[in-house]
PDB file with SEQRES, HELIX, SHEET and CRYST1 records, atoms N, CA, C and O in Angstrom:
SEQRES   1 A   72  UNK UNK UNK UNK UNK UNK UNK UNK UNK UNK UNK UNK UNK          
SEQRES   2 A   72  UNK UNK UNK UNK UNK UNK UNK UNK UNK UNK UNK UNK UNK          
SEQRES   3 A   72  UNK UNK UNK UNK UNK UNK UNK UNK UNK UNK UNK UNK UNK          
SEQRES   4 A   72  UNK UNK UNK UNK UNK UNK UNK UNK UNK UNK UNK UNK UNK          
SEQRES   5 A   72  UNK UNK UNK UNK UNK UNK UNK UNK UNK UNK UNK UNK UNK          
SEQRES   6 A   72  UNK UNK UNK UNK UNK UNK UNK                                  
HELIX    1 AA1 UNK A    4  UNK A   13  1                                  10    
SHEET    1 AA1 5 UNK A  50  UNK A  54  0                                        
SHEET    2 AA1 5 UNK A  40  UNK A  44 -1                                        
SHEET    3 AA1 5 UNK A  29  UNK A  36 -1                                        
SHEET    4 AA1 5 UNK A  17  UNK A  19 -1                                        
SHEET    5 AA1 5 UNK A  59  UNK A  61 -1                                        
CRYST1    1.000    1.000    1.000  90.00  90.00  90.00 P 1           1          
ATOM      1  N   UNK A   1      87.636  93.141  97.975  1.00  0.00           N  
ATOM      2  CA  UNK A   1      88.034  93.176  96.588  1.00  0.00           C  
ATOM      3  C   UNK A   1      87.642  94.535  96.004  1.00  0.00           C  
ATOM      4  O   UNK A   1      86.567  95.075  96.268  1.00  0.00           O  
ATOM      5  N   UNK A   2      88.653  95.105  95.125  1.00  0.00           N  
ATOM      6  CA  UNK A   2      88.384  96.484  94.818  1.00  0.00           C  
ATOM      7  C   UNK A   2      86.890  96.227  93.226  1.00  0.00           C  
ATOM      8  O   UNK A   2      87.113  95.597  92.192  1.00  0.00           O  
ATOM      9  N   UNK A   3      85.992  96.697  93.460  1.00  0.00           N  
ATOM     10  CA  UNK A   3      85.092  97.102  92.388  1.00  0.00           C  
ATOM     11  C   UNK A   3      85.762  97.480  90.697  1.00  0.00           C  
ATOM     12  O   UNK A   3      86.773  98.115  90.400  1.00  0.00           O  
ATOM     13  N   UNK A   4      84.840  96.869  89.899  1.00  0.00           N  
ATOM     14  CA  UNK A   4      85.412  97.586  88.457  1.00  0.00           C  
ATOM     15  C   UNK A   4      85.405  98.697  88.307  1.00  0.00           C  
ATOM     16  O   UNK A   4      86.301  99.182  87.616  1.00  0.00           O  
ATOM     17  N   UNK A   5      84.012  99.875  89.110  1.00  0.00           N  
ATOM     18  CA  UNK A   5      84.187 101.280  88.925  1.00  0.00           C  
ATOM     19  C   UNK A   5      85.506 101.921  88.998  1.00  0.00           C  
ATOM     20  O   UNK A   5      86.100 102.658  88.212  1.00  0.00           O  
ATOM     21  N   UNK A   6      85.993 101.144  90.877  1.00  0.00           N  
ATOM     22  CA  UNK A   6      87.166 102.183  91.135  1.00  0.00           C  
ATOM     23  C   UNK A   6      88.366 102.053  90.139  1.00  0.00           C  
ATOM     24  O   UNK A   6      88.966 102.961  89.565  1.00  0.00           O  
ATOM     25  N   UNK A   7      88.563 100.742  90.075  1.00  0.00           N  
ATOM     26  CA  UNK A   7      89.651 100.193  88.770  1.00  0.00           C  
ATOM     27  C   UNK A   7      89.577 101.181  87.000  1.00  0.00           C  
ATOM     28  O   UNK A   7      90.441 101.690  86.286  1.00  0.00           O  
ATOM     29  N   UNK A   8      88.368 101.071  86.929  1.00  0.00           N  
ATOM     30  CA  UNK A   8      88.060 102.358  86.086  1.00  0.00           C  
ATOM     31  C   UNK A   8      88.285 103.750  86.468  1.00  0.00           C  
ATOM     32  O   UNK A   8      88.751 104.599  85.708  1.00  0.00           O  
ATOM     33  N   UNK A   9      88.002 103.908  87.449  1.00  0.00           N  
ATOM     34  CA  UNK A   9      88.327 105.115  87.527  1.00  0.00           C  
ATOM     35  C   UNK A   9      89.945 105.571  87.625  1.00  0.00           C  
ATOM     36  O   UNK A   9      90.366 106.665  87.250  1.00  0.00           O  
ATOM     37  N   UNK A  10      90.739 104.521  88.196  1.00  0.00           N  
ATOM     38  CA  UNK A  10      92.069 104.597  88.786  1.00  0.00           C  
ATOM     39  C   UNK A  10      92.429 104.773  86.449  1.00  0.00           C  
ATOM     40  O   UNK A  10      92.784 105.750  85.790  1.00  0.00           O  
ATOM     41  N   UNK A  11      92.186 103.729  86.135  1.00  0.00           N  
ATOM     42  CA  UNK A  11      92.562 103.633  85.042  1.00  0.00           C  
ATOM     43  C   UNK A  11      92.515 105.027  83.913  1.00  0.00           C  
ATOM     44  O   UNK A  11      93.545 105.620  83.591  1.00  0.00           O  
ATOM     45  N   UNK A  12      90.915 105.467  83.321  1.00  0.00           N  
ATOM     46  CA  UNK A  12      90.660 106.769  82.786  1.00  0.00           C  
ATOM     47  C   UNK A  12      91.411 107.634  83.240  1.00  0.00           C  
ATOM     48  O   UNK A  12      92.108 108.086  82.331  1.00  0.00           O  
ATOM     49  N   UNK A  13      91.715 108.308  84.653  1.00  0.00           N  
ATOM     50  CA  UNK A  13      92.441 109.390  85.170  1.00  0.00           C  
ATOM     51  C   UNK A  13      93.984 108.996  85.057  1.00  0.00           C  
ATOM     52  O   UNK A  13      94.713 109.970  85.247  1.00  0.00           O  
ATOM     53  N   UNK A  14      94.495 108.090  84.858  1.00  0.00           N  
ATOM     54  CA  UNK A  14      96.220 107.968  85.300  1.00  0.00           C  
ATOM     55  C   UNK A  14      96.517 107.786  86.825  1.00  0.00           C  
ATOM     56  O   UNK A  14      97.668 107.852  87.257  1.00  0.00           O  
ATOM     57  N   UNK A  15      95.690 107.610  87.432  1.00  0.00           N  
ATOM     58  CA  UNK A  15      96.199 107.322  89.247  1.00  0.00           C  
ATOM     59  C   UNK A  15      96.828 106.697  89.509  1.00  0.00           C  
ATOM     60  O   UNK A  15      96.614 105.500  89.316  1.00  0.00           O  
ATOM     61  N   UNK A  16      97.817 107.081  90.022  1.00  0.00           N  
ATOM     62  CA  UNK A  16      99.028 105.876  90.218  1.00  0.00           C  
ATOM     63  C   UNK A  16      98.674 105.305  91.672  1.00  0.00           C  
ATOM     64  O   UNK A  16      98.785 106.041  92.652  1.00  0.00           O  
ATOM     65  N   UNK A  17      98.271 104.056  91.783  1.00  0.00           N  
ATOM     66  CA  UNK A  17      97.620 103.401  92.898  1.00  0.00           C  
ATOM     67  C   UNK A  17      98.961 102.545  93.241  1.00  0.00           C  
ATOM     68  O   UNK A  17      99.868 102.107  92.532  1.00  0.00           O  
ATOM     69  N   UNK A  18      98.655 102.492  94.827  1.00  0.00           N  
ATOM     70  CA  UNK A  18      99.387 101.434  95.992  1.00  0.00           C  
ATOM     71  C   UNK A  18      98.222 100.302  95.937  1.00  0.00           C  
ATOM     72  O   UNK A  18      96.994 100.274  96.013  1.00  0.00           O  
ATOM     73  N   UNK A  19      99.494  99.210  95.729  1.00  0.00           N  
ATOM     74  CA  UNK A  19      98.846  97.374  95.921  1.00  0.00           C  
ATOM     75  C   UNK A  19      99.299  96.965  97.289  1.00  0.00           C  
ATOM     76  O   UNK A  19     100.360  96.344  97.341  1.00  0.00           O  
ATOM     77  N   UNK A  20      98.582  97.248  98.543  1.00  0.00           N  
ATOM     78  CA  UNK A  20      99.238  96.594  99.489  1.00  0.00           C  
ATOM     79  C   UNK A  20      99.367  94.884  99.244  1.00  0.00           C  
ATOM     80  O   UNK A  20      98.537  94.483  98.428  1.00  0.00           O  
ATOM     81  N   UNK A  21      99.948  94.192  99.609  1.00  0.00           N  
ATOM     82  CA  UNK A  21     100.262  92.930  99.435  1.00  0.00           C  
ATOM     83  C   UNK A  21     100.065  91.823 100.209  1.00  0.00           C  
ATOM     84  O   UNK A  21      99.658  90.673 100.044  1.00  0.00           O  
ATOM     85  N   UNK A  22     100.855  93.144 101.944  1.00  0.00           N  
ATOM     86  CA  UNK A  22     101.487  92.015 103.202  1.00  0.00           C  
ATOM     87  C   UNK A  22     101.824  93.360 103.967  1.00  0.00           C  
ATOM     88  O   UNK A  22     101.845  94.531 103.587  1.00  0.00           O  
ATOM     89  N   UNK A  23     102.038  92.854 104.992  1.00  0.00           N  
ATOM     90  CA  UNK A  23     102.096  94.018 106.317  1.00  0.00           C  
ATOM     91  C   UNK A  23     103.444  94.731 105.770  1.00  0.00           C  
ATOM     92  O   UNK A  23     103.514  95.954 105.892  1.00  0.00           O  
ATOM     93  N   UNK A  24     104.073  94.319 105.421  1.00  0.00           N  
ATOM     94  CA  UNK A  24     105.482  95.070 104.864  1.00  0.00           C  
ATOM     95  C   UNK A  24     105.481  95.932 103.981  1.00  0.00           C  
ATOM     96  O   UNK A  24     105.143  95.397 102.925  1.00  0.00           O  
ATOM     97  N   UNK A  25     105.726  97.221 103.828  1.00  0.00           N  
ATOM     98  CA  UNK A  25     105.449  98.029 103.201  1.00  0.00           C  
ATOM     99  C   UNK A  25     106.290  98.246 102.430  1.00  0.00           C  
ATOM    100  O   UNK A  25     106.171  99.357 101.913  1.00  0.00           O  
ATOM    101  N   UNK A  26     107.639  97.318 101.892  1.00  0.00           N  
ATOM    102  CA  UNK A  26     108.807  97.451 101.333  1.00  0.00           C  
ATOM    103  C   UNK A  26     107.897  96.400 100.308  1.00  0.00           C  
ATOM    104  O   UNK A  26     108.457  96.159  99.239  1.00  0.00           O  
ATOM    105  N   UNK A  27     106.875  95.905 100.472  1.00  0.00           N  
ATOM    106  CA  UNK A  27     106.395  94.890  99.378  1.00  0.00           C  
ATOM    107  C   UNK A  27     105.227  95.372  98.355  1.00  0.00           C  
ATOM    108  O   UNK A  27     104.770  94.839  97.344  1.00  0.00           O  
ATOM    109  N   UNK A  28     104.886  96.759  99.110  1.00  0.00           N  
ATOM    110  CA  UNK A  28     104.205  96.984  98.126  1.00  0.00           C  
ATOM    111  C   UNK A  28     104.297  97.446  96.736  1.00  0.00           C  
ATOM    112  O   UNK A  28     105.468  97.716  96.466  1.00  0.00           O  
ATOM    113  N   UNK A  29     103.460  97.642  95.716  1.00  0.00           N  
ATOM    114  CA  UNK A  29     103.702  97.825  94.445  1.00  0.00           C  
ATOM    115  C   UNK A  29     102.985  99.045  93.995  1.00  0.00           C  
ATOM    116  O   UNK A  29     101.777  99.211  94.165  1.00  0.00           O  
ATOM    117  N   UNK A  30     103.713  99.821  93.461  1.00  0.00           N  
ATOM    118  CA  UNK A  30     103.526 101.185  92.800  1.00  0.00           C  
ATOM    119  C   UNK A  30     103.472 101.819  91.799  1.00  0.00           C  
ATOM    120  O   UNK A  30     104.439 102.460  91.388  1.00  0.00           O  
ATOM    121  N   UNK A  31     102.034 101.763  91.044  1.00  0.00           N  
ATOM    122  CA  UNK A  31     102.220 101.438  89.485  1.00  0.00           C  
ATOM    123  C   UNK A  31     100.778 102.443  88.876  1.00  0.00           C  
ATOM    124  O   UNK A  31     100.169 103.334  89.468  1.00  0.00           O  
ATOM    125  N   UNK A  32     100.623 102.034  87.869  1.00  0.00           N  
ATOM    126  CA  UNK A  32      98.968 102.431  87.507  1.00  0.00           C  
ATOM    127  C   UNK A  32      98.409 101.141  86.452  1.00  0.00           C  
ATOM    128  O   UNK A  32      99.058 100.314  85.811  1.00  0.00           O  
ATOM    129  N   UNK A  33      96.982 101.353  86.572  1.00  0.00           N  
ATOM    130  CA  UNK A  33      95.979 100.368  86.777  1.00  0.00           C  
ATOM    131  C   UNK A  33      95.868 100.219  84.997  1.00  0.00           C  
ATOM    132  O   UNK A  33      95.260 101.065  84.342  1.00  0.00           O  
ATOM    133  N   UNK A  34      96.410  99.266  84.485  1.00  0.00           N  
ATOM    134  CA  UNK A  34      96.278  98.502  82.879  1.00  0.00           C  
ATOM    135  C   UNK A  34      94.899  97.990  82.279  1.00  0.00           C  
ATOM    136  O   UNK A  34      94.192  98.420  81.367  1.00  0.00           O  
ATOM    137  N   UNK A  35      94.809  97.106  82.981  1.00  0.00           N  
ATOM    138  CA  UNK A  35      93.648  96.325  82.560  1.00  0.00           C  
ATOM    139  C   UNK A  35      92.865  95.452  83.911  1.00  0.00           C  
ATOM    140  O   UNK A  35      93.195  95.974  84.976  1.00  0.00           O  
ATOM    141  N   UNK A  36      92.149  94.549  84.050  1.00  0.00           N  
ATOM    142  CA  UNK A  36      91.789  93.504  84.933  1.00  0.00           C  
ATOM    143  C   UNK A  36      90.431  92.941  84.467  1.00  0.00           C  
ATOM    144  O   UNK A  36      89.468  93.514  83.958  1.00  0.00           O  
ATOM    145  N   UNK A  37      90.653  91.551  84.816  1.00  0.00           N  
ATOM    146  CA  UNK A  37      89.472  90.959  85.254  1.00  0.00           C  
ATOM    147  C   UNK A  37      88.684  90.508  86.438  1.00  0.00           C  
ATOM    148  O   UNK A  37      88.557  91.240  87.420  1.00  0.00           O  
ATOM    149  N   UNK A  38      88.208  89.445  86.376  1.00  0.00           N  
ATOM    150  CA  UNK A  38      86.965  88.925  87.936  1.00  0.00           C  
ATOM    151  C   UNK A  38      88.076  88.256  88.864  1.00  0.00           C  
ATOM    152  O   UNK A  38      87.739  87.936  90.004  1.00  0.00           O  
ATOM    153  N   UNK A  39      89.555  87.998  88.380  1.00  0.00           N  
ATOM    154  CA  UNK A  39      90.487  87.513  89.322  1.00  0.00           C  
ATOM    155  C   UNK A  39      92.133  88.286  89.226  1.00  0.00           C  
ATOM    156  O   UNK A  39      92.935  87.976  90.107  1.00  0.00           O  
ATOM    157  N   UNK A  40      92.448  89.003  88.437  1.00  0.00           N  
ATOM    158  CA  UNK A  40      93.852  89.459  88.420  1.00  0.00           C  
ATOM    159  C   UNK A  40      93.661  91.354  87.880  1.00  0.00           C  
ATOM    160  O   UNK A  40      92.695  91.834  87.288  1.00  0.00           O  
ATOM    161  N   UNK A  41      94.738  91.973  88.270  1.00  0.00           N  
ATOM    162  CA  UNK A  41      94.595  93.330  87.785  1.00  0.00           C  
ATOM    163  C   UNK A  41      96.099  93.081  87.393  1.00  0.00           C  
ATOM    164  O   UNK A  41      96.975  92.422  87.954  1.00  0.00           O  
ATOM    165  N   UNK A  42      96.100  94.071  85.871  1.00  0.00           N  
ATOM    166  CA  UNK A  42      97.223  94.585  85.252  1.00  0.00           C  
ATOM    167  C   UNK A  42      98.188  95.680  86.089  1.00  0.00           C  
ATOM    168  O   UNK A  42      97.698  96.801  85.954  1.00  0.00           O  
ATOM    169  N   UNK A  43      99.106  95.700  86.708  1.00  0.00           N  
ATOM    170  CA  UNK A  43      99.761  97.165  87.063  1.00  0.00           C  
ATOM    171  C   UNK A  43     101.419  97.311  86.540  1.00  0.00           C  
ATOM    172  O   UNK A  43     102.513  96.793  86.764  1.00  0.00           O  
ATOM    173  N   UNK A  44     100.803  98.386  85.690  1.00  0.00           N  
ATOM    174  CA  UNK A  44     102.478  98.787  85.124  1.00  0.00           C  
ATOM    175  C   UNK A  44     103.470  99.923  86.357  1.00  0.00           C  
ATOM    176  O   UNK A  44     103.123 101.057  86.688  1.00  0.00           O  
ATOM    177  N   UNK A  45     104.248  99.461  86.652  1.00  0.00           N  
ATOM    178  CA  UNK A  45     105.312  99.671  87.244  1.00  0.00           C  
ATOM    179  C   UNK A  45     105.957 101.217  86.469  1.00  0.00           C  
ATOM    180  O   UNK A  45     105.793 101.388  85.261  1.00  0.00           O  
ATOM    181  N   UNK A  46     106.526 102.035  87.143  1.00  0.00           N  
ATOM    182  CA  UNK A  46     107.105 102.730  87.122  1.00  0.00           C  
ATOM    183  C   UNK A  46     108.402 102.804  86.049  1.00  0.00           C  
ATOM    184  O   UNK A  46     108.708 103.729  85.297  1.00  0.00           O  
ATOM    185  N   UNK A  47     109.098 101.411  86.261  1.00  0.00           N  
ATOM    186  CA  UNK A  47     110.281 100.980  85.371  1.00  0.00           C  
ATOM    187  C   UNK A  47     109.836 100.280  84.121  1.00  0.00           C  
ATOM    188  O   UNK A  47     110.616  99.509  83.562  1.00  0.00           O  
ATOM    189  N   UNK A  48     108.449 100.530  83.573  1.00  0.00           N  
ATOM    190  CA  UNK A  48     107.514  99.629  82.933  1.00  0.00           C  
ATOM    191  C   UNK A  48     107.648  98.923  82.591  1.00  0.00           C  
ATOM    192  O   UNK A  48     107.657  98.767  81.370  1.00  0.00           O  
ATOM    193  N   UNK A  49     107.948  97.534  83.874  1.00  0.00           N  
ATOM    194  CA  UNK A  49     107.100  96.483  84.183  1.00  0.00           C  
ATOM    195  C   UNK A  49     105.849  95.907  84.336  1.00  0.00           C  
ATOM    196  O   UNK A  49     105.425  96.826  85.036  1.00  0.00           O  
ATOM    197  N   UNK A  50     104.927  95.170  84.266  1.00  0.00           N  
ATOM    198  CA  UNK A  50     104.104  94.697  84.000  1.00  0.00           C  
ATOM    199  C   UNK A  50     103.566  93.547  85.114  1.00  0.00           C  
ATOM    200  O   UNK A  50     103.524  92.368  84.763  1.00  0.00           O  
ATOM    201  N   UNK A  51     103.247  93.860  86.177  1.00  0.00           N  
ATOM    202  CA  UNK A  51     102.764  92.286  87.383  1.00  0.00           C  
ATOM    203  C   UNK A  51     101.118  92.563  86.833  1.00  0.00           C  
ATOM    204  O   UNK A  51     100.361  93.453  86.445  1.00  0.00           O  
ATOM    205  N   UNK A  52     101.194  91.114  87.112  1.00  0.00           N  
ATOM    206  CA  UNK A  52      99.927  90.763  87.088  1.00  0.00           C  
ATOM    207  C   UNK A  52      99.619  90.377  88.559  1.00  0.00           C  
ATOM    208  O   UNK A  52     100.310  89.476  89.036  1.00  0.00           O  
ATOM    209  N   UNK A  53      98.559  91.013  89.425  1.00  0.00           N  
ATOM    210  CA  UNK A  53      98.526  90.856  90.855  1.00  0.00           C  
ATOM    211  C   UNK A  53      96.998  90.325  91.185  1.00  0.00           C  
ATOM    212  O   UNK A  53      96.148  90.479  90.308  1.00  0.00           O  
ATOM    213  N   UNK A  54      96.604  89.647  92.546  1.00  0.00           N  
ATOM    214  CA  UNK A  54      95.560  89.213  92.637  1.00  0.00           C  
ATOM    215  C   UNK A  54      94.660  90.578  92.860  1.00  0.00           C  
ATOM    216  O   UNK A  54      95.040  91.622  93.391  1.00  0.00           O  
ATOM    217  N   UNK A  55      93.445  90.301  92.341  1.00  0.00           N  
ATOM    218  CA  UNK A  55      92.102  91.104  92.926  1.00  0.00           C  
ATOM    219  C   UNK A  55      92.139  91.762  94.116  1.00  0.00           C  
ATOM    220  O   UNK A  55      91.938  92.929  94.452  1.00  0.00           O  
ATOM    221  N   UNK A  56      92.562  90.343  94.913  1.00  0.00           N  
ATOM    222  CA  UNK A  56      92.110  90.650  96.551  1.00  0.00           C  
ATOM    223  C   UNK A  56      93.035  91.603  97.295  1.00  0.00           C  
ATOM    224  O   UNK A  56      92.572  92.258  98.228  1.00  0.00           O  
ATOM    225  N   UNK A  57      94.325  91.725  96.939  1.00  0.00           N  
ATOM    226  CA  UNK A  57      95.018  92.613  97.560  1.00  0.00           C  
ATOM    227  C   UNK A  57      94.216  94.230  97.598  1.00  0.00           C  
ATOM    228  O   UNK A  57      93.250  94.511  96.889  1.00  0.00           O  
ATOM    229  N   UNK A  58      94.829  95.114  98.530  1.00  0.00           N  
ATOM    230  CA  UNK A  58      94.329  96.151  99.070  1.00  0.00           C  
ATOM    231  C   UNK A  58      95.058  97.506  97.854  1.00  0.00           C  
ATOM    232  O   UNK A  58      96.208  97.908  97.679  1.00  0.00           O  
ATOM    233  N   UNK A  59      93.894  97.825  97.301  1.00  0.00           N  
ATOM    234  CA  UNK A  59      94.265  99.122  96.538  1.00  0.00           C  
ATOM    235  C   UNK A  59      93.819 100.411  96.790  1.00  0.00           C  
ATOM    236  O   UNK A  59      92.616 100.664  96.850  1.00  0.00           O  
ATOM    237  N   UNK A  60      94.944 101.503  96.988  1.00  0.00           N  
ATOM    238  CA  UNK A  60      94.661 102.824  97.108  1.00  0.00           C  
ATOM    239  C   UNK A  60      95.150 103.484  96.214  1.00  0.00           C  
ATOM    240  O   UNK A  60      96.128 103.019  95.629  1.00  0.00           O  
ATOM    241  N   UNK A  61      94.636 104.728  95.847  1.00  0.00           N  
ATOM    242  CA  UNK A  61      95.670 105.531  95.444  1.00  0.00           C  
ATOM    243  C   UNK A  61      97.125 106.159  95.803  1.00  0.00           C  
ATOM    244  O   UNK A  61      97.009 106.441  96.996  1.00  0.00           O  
ATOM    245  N   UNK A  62      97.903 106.377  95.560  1.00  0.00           N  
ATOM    246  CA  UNK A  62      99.067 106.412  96.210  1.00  0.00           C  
ATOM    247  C   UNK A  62      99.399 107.719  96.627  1.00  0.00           C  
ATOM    248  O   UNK A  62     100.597 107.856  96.876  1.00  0.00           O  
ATOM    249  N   UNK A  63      98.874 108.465  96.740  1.00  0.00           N  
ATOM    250  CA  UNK A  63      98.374 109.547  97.183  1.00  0.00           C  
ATOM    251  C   UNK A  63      98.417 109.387  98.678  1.00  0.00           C  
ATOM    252  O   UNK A  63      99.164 109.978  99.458  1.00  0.00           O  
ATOM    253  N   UNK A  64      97.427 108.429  98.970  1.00  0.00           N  
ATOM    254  CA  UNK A  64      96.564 108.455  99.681  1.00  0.00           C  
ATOM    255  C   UNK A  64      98.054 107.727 101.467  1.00  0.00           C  
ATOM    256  O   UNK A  64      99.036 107.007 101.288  1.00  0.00           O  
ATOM    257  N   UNK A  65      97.667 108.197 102.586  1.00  0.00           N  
ATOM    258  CA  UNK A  65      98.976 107.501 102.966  1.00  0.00           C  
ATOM    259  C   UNK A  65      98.736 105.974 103.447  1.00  0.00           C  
ATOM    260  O   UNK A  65      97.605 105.490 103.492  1.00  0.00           O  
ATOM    261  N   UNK A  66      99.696 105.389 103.739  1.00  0.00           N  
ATOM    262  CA  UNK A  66      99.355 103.352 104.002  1.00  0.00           C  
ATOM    263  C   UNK A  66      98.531 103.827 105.537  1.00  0.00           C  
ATOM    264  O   UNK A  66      98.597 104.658 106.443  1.00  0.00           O  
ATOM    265  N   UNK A  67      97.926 102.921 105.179  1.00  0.00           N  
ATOM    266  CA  UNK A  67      97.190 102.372 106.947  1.00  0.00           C  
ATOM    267  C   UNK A  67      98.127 101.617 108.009  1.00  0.00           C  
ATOM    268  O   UNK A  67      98.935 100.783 107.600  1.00  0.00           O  
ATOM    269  N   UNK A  68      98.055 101.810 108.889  1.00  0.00           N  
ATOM    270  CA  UNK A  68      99.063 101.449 110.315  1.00  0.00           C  
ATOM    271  C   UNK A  68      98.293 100.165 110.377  1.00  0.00           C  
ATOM    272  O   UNK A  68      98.971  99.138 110.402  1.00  0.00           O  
ATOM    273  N   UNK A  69      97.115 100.066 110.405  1.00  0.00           N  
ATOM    274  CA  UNK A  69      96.227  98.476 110.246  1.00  0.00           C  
ATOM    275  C   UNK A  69      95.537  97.915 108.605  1.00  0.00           C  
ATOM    276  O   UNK A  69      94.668  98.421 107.897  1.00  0.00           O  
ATOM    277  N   UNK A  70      96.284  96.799 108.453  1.00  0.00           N  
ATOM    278  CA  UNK A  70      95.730  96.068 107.386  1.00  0.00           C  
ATOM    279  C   UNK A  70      95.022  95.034 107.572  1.00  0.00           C  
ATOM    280  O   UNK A  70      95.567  93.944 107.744  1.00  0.00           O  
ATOM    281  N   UNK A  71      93.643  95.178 107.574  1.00  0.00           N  
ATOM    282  CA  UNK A  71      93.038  94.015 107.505  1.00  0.00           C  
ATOM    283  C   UNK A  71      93.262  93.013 106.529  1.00  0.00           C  
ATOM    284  O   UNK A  71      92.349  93.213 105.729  1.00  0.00           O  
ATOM    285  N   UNK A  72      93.999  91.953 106.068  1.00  0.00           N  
ATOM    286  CA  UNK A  72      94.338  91.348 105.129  1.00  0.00           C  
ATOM    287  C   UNK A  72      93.952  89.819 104.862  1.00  0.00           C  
ATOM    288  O   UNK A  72      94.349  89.251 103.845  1.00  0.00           O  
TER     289      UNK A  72                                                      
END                                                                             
């Protein structure tokens, strides 16, 4: 589960973070970091949309490139 720091931090700066989801990389979501609590994070979408996604999914910056292994 990603920490409140990093979520803060993604948030203050504008980082547009990757939500891995599922091994499929056509599923992931590409947005920046709104709000969250102890079970859901806010991510506004590009087309500003609005998902509300679980905690537990895998967040990077999108920067950053996908992993060939997802521990999920």
């Amino acid at each position: 589960m990603i920490t409140d720091e990093m979520l803060d931090e993604y948030r203050v700066k504008g980082t547009k973070v990757r939500v891995i989801r599922d091994i499929n990389e056509i599923n992931d979501v590409l947005g920046i970091v709104l709000a969250w609590d102890d079970q859901t994070v806010l991510i506004r979408k590009m087309n500003r949309k609005v998902l509300k996604l679980n905690r537990n999914y895998t967040y990077l910056s999108a920067d950053e490139s996908r992993p060939e292994f997802i521990d999920l």
